[in-house]
C-alpha positions as a Markdown table, in Angstrom:
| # | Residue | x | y | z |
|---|---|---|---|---|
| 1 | Unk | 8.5 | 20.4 | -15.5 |
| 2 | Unk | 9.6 | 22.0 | -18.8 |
| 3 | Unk | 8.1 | 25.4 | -19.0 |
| 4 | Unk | 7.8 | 25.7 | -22.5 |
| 5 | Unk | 5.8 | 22.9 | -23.4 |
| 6 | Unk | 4.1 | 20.8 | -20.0 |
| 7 | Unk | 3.8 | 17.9 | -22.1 |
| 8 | Unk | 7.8 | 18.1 | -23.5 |
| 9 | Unk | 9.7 | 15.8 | -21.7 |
| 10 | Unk | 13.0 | 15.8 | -20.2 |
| 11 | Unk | 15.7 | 13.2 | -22.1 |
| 12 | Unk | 16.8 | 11.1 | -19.6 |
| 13 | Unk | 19.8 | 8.5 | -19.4 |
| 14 | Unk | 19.5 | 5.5 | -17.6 |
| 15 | Unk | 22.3 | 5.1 | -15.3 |
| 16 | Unk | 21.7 | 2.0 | -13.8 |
| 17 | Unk | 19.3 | -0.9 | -13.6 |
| 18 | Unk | 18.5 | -2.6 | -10.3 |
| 19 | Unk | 16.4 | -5.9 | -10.7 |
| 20 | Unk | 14.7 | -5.6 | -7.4 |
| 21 | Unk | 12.5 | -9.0 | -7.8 |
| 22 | Unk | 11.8 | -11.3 | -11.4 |
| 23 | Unk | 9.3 | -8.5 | -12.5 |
| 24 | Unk | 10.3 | -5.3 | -10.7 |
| 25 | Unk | 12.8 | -3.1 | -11.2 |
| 26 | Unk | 14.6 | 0.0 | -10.2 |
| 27 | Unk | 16.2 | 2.9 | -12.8 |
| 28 | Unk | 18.3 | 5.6 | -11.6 |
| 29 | Unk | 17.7 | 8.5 | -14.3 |
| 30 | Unk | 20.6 | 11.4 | -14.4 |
| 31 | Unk | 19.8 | 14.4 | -17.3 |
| 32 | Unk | 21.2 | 14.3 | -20.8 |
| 33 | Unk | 21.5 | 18.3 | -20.2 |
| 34 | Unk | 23.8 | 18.9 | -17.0 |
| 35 | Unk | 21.7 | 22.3 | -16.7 |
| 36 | Unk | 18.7 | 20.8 | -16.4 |
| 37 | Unk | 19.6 | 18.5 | -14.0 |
| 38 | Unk | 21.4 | 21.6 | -11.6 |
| 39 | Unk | 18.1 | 23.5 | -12.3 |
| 40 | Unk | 15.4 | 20.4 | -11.3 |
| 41 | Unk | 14.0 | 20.1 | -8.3 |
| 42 | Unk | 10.9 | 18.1 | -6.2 |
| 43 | Unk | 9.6 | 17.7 | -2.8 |
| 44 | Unk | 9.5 | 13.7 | -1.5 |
| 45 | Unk | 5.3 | 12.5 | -2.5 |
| 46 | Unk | 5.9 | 14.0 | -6.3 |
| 47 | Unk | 5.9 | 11.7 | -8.9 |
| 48 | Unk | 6.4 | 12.1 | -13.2 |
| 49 | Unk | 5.6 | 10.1 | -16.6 |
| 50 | Unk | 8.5 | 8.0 | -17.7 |
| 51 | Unk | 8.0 | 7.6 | -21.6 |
| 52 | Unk | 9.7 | 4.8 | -23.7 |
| 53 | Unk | 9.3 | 6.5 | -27.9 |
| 54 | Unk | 6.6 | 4.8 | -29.8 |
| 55 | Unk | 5.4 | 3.1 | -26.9 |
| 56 | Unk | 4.0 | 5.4 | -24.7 |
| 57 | Unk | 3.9 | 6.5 | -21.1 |
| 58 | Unk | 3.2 | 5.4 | -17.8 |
| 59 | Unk | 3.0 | 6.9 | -14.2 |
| 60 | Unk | 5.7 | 6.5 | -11.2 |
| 61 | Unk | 6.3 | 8.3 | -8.1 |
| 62 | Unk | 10.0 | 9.1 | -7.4 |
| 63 | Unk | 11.1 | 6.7 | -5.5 |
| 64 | Unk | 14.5 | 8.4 | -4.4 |
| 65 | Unk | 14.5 | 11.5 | -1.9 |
| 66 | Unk | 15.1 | 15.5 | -2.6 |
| 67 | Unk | 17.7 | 15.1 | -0.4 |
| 68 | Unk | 20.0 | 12.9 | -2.8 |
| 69 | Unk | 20.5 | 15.3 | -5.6 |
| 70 | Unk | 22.1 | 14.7 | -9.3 |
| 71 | Unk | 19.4 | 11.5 | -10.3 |
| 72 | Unk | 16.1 | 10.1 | -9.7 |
| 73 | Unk | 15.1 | 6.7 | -9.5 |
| 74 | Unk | 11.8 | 5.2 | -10.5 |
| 75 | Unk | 10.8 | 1.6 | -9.5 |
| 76 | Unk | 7.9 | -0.4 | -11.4 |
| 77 | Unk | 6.3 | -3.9 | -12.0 |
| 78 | Unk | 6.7 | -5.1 | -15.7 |
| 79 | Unk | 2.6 | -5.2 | -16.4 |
| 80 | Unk | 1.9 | -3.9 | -19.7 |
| 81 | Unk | 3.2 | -2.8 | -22.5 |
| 82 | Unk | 5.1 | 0.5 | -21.9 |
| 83 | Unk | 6.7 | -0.8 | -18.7 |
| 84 | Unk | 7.2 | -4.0 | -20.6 |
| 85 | Unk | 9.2 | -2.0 | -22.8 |
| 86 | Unk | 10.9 | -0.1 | -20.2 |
| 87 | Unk | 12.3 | -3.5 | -18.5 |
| 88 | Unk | 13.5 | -4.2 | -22.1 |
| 89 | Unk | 15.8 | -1.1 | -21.8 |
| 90 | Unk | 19.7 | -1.5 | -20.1 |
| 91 | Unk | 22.1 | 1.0 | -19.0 |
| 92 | Unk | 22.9 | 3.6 | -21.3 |
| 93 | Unk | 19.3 | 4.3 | -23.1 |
| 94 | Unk | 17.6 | 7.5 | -23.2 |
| 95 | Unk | 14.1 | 7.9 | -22.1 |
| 96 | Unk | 11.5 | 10.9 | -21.5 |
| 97 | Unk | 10.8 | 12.1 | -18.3 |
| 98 | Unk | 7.6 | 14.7 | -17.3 |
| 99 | Unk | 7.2 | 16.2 | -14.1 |
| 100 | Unk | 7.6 | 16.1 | -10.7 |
| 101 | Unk | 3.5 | 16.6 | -10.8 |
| 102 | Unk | 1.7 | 16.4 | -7.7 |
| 103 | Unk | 1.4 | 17.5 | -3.6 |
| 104 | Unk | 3.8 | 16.4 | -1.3 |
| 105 | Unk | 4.1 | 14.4 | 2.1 |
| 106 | Unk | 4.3 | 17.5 | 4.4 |
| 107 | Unk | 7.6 | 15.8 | 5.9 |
| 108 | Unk | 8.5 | 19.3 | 7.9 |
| 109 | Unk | 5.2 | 19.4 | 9.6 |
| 110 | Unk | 6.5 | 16.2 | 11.4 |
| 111 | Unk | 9.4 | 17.0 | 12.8 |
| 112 | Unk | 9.6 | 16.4 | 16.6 |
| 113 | Unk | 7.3 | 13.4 | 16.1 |
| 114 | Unk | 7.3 | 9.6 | 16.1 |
| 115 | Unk | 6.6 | 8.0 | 12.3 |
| 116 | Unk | 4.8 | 4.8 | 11.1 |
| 117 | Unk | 5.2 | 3.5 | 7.6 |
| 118 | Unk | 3.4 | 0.8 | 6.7 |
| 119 | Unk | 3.6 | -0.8 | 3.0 |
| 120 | Unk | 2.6 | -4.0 | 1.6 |
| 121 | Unk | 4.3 | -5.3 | -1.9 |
| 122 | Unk | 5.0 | -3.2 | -5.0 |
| 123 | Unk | 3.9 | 0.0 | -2.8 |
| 124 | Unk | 7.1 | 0.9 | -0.7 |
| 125 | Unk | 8.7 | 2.8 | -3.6 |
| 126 | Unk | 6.5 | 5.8 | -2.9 |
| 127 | Unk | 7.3 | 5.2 | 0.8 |
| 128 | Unk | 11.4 | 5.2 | 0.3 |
| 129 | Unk | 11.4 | 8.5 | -1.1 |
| 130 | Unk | 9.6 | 9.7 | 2.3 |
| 131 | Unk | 12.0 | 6.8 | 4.5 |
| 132 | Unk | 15.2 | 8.3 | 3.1 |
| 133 | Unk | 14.4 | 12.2 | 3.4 |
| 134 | Unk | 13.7 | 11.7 | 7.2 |
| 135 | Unk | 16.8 | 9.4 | 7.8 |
| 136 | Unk | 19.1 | 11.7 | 6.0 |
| 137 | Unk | 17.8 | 14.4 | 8.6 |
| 138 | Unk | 17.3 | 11.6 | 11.2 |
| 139 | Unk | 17.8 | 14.1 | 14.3 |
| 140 | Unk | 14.4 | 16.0 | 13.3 |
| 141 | Unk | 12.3 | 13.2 | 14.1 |
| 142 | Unk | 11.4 | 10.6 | 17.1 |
| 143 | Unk | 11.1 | 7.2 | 16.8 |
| 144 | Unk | 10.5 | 5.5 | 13.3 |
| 145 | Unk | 9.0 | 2.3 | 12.3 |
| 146 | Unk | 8.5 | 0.8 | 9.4 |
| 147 | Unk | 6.2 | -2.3 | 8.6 |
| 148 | Unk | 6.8 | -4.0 | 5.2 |
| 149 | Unk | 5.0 | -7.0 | 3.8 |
| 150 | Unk | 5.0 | -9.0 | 0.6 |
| 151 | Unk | 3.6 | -12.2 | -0.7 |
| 152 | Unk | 6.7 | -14.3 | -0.8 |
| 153 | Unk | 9.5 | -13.5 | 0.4 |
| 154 | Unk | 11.1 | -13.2 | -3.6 |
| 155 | Unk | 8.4 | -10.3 | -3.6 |
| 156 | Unk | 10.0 | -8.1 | -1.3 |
| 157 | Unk | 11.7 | -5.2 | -2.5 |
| 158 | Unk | 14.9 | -2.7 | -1.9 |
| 159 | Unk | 15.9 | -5.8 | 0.1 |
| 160 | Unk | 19.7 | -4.4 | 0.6 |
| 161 | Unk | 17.8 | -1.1 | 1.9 |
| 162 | Unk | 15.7 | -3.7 | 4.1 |
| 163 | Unk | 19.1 | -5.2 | 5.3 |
| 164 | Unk | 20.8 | -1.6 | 6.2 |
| 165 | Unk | 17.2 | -0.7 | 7.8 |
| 166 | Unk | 17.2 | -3.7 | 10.3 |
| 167 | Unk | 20.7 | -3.2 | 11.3 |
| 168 | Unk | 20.1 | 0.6 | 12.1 |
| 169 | Unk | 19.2 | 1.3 | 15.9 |
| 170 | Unk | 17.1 | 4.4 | 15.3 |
| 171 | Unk | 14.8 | 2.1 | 13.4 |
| 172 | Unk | 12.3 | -0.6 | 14.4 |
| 173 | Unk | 11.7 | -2.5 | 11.0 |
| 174 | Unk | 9.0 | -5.1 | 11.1 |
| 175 | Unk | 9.2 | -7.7 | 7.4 |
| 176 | Unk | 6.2 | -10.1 | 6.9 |
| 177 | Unk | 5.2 | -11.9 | 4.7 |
| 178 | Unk | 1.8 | -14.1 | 3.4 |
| 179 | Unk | 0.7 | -17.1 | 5.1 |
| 180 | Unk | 2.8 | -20.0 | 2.7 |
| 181 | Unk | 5.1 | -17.0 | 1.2 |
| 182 | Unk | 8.3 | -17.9 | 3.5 |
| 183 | Unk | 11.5 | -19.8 | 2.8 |
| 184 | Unk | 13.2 | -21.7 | 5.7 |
| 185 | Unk | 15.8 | -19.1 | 5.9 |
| 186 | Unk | 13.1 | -16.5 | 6.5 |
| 187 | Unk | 13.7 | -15.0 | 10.0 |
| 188 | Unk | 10.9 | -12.2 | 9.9 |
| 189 | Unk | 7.2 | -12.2 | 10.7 |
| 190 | Unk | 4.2 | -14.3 | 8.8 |
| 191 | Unk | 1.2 | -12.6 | 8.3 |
| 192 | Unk | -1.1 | -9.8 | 6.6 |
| 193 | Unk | 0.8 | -6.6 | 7.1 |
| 194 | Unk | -3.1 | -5.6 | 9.1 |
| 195 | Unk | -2.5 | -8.4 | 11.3 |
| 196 | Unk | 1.0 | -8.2 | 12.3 |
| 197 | Unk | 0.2 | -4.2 | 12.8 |
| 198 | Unk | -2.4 | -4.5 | 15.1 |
| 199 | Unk | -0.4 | -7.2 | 16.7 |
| 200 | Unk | 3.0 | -5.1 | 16.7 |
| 201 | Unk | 0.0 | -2.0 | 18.4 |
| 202 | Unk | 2.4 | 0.9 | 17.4 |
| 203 | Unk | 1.7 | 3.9 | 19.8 |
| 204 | Unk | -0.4 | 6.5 | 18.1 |
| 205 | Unk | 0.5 | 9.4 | 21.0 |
| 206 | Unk | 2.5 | 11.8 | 18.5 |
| 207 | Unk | 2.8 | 9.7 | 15.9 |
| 208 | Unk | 1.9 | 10.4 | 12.1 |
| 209 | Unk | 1.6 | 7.1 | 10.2 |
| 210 | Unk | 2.0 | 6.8 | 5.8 |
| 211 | Unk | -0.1 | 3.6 | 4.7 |
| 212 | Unk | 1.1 | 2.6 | 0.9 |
| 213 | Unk | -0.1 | -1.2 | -0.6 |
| 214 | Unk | -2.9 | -2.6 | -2.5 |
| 215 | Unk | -6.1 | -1.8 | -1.7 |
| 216 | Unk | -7.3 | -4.3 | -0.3 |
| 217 | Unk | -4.4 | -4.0 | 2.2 |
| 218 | Unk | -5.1 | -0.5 | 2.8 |
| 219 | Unk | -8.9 | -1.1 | 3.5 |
| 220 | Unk | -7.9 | -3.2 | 6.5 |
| 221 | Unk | -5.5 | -1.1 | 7.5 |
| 222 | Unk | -7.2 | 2.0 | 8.6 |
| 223 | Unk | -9.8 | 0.2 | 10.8 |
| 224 | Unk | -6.9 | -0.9 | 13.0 |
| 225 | Unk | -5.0 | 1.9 | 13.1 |
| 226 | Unk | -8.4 | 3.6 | 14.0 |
| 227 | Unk | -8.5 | 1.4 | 17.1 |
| 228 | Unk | -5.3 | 2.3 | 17.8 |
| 229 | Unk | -5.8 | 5.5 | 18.4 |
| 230 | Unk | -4.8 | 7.3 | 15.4 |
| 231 | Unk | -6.8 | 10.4 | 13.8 |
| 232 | Unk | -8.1 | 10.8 | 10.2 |
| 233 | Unk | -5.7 | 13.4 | 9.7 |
| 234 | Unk | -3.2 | 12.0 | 10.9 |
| 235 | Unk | -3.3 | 9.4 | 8.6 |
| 236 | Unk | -1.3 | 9.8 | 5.2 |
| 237 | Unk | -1.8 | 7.9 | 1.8 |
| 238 | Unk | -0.9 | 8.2 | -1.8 |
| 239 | Unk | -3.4 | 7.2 | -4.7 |
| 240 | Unk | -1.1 | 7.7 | -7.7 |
| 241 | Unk | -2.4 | 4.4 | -9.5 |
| 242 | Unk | -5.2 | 6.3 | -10.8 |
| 243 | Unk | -3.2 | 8.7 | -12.6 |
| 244 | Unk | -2.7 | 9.3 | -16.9 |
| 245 | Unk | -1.7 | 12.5 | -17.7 |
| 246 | Unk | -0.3 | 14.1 | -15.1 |
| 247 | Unk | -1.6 | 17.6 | -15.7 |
| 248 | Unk | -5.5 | 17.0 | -15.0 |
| 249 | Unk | -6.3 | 17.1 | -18.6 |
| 250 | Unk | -7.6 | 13.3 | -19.0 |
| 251 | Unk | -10.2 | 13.2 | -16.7 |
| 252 | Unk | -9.0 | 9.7 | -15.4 |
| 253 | Unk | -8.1 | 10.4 | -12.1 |
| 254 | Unk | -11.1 | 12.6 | -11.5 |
| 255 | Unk | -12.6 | 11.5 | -8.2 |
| 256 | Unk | -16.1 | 14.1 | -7.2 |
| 257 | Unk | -14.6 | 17.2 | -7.4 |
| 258 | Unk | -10.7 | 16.7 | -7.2 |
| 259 | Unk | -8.1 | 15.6 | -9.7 |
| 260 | Unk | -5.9 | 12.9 | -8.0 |
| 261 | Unk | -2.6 | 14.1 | -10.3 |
| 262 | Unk | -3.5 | 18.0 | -9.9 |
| 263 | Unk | -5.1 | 17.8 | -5.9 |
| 264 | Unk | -2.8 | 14.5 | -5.0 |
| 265 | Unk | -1.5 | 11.9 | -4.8 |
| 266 | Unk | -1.0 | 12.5 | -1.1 |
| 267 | Unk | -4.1 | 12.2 | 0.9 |
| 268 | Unk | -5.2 | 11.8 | 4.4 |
| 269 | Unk | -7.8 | 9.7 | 5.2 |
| 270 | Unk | -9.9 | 12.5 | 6.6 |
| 271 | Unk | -9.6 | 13.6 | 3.0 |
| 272 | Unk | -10.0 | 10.2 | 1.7 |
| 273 | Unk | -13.4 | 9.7 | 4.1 |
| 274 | Unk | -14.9 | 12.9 | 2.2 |
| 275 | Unk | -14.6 | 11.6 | -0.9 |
| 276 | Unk | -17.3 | 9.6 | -3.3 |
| 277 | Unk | -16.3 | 5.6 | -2.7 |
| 278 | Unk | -15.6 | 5.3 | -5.7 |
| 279 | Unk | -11.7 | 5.5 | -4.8 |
C-alpha cells in the first residue's frame, strides 16, 4: 500500500493476458517503478483495487502466491463496466493498483497437516494463491486435495494448472461439473461440487479444509463437511465479494460489527456462525 496517500495507486503494467474462459481472464501485473516492485510484499488471502482511469475500480484477491515474486496476477469475470473495461485492455497498458488489503489464510499454522480445497466456478482464483504457496513448500504439508467444479466444462478455469495438478502424485484433484455441463471428451466427475464431496468423504482427522464458490455452493457445503467431521474453526472461507473500498471507509462491506476488507476476507465458519445472516 503506498504510504503517502492509501488511496494512491501503484502504476501497473500489464504483462500478459491469459483468456481463461469467453468471459474470464487472467493479468499478470509487474511495477512501472522497479523499486516498488523489490519493496512490495503480501501474505497469500490479501487482495487490492485494480483501477482502469475514468472508469473506476473494482475488487480482486491476488490470485498468484507470495512465494512467486516480481508480479501479481488478478483473475476476474467481465460483469460490469470497470471490468468490462479492463478485458478491453492488452499487453502493454498501464493500470492502478491499491493494496494488498486484508487478513490472510494462516498457511503456517497448517503445516504438518492434510488440506481440502474445495471451489466451485469463478471462485478458485482466491484459492490458487493459497494451492501454489503450499505446493512450492510441498514438504510442510500432508496430503492435499483439491475439489473443483464448474457449470460446463468451458467454465472451468486455470485449466493448464488443472492439467499439471492431476498429473502431480502429491495431489488428489477431483473436477466436476453440473448435471448437462459435460462434453464427450469430459473424463472427470458430474455433479454439485456438495454432492461429489460428500460422495468423495474426505477425512477430516487433521485436516484444515478452504471452501471458495458461490453462495449457494457454499451454503451446502458446510452441512456436509459438518457431517464429516470437520470443526467450525477449522473451516476457512473468503467473503471478498462484498468489498468497495478497501480501507473500511465505505461502509459496504460492514457486516454487525466487522468490516469484511479491514477484519477479512478470510473467515472461518466459527466466525462466520457469529455473525448477523445477513452475509
Amino acid at each position: 500500500m503506498n504510504a503517502d496517500d492509501i488511496f494512491k495507486p501503484y502504476l501497473m503494467k500489464i504483462e500478459r493476458v491469459t483468456e481463461e474462459t469467453p468471459d474470464v481472464k487472467t493479468l499478470r501485473l509487474v511495477f512501472l517503478d522497479e523499486q516498488e516492485g523489490k519493496d512490495f510484499t503480501f501474505r497469500t488471502g490479501q487482495f487490492g483495487e485494480y483501477s482502469v482511469f475514468g472508469e473506476g475500480e473494482c475488487t480482486f484477491c491476488i490470485a498468484s502466491p507470495p512465494t512467486r515474486q516480481g508480479y501479481i496476477e488478478c483473475t476476474f469475470r467481465k460483469a460490469g463496466r470497470v471490468t468490462s473495461a479492463l478485458a478491453d485492455l492488452e499487453a502493454g497498458e498501464t493500470i492502478g493498483f491499491r493494496g494488498p488489503y486484508g487478513n490472510v489464510f494462516p498457511v503456517a499454522d497448517w503445516e504438518g497437516k492434510n488440506l481440502l480445497f474445495i471451489a466451485g466456478g469463478i471462485a478458485l482464483p482466491p484459492m490458487r494463491s493459497v494451492i501454489w504457496n503450499i505446493l512450492d513448500r510441498r514438504d510442510r504439508y500432508r496430503e492435499i486435495t483439491i475439489v473443483y467444479g464448474a457449470r460446463t466444462v468451458a467454465d472451468l478455469v486455470y485449466k493448464p494448472e488443472l492439467d499439471e495438478w492431476a498429473g502431480r502424485s502429491d495431489i488428489q484433484l477431483i473436477t466436476t461439473v453440473d448435471p448437462g455441463g459435460e462434453t464427450p471428451e469430459w473424463k472427470g466427475k458430474i455433479g454439485f461440487v456438495p454432492a461429489v464431496l460428500d460422495k468423495a468423504s474426505p477425512s477430516s482427522r487433521d485436516t484444515v479444509a478452504v471452501v471458495c464458490g458461490p453462495p449457494v455452493m457454499i451454503k451446502f457445503t458446510f452441512p456436509v463437511l459438518a457431517r464429516l467431521g470437520f470443526a467450525p474453526e477449522n473451516i476457512f472461507t473468503t467473503l471478498e465479494n462484498r468489498m468497495k473500498c478497501g480501507v473500511g471507509k465505505c461502509g459496504r462491506c460492514n457486516v454487525g460489527k466487522l468490516f469484511v476488507c479491514k477484519d477479512g476476507p478470510v473467515f472461518t465458519f466459527a466466525q462466520l456462525q457469529q455473525m448477523p445472516q445477513e452475509y
